[in-house]
C-alpha positions in Angstrom: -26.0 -0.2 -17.5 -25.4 -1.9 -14.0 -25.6 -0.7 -10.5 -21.8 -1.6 -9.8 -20.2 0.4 -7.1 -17.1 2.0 -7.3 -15.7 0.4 -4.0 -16.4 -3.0 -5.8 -14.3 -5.4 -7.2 -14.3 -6.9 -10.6 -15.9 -10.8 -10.5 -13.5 -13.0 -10.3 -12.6 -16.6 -12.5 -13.7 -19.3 -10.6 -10.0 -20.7 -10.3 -9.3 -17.5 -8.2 -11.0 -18.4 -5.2 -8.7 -18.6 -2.4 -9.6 -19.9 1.0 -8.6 -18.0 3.7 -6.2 -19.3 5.4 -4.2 -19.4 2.3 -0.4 -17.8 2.0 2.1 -18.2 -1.3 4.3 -21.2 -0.5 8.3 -21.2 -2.1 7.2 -24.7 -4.0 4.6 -23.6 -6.4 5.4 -21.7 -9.6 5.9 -17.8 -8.8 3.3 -15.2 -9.4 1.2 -18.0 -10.4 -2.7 -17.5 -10.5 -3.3 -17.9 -6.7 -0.4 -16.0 -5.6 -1.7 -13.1 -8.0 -4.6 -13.0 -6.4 -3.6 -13.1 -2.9 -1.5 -10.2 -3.2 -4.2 -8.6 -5.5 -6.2 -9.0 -2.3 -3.9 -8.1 0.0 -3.2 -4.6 -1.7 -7.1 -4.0 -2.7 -7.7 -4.7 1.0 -4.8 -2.4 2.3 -5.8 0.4 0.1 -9.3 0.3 1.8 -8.5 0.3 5.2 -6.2 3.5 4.1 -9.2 5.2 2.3 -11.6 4.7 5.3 -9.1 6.3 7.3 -8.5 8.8 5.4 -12.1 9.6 5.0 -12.6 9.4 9.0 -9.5 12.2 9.3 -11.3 14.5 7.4 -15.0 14.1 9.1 -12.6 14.8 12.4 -10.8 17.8 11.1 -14.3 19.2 9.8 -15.9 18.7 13.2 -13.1 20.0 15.3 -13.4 23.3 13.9 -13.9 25.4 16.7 -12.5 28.1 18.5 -10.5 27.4 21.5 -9.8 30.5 23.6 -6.6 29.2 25.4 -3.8 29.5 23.7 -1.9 26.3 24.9 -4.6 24.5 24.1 -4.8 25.5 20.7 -1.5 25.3 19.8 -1.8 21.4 20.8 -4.6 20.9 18.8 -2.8 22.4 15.8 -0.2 20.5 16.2 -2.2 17.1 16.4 -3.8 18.5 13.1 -0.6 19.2 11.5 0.6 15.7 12.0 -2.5 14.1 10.8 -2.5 16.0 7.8 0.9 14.7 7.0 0.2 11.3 8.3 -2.4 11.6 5.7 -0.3 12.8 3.2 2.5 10.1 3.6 -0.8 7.2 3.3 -1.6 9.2 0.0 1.5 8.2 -1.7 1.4 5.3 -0.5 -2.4 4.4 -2.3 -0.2 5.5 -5.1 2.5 3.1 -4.4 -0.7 0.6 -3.9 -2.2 1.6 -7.2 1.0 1.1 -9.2 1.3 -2.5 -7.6 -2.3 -3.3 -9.0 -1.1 -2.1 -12.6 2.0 -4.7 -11.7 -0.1 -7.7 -11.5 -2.4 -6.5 -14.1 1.0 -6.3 -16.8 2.7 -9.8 -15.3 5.1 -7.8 -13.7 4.2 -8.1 -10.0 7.0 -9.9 -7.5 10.0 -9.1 -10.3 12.3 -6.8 -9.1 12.7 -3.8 -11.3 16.6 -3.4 -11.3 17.6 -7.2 -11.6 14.1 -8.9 -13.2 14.8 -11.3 -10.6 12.0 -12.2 -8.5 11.5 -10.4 -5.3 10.9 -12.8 -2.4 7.4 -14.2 -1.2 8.6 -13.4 2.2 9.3 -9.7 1.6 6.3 -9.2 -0.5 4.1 -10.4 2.0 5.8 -7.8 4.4 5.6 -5.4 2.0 3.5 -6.2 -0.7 4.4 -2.6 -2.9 8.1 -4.0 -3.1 9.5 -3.0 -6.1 13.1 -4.0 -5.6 14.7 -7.6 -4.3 16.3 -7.2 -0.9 19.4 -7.0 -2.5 18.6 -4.8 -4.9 17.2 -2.5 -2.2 20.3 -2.8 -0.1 22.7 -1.3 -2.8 20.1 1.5 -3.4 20.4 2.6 -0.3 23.8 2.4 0.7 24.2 4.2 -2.7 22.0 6.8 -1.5 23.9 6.9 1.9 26.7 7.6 -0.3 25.8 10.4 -1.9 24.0 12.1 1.0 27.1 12.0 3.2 29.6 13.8 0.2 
């Protein structure tokens, strides 16, 4: 049985090592090792900051439980609660989003978009590395959705 944490990441191949100053480049092969592992990184890493936060919110909201006698000044704090909780809730789906990214790279299907198969660009994945769609691809969707909103 070993002592592994369950914060801690799997070891990794020796070919994984990335230094740090390293970004995916448009003239290697796509979703190659490297860039697997940088956005492996990337998401692992953004998913962490999230949790920490998460955990910090509620420490907060368990230590400002007390009773505040004016009015005002409860309502205020209630309402800073209320939008943390769902400033929490909206960084919960998005671990989600996060997790289903990891299960992407883990199947080969990371950086393809899911309408086209075509692959979704290095730029936007680095800006949003739970990108399930191509720019395009996203584009239609949403003036589809505008669409059907406005009738």
């Amino acid at each position: 049985m070993s002592d592994i944490g369950v914060d801690e990441e799997p070891k990794m191949k020796a070919e994984n090592f990335l230094p740090d100053d390293y970004t995916p480049a448009e003239d290697e092969p796509f979703m190659n090792e490297r860039q697997l592992e940088y956005f492996r990184r990337k998401l692992i890493d953004w998913k962490k900051d999230l949790l920490a936060d998460s955990r910090d919110t509620i420490e907060g909201l368990q230590d400002s439980t007390r009773n505040i006698p004016d009015v005002a000044d409860r309502a205020s704090e209630e309402t800073d609660r209320a939008l943390e909780l769902r400033t929490r809730d909206r960084q919960r789906k998005l671990v989600s989003k996060i997790d289903a990214a990891l299960r992407r790279i883990d199947e080969g299907e990371y950086g393809y978009c899911e309408v086209t198969g075509e692959p979704i660009s290095l730029k936007r994945l680095d800006a949003r590395p739970i990108a399930t769609m191509s720019l395009e691809a996203q584009e239609r969707h949403e003036r589809r959705e505008k669409v059907h909103r406005d009738d």
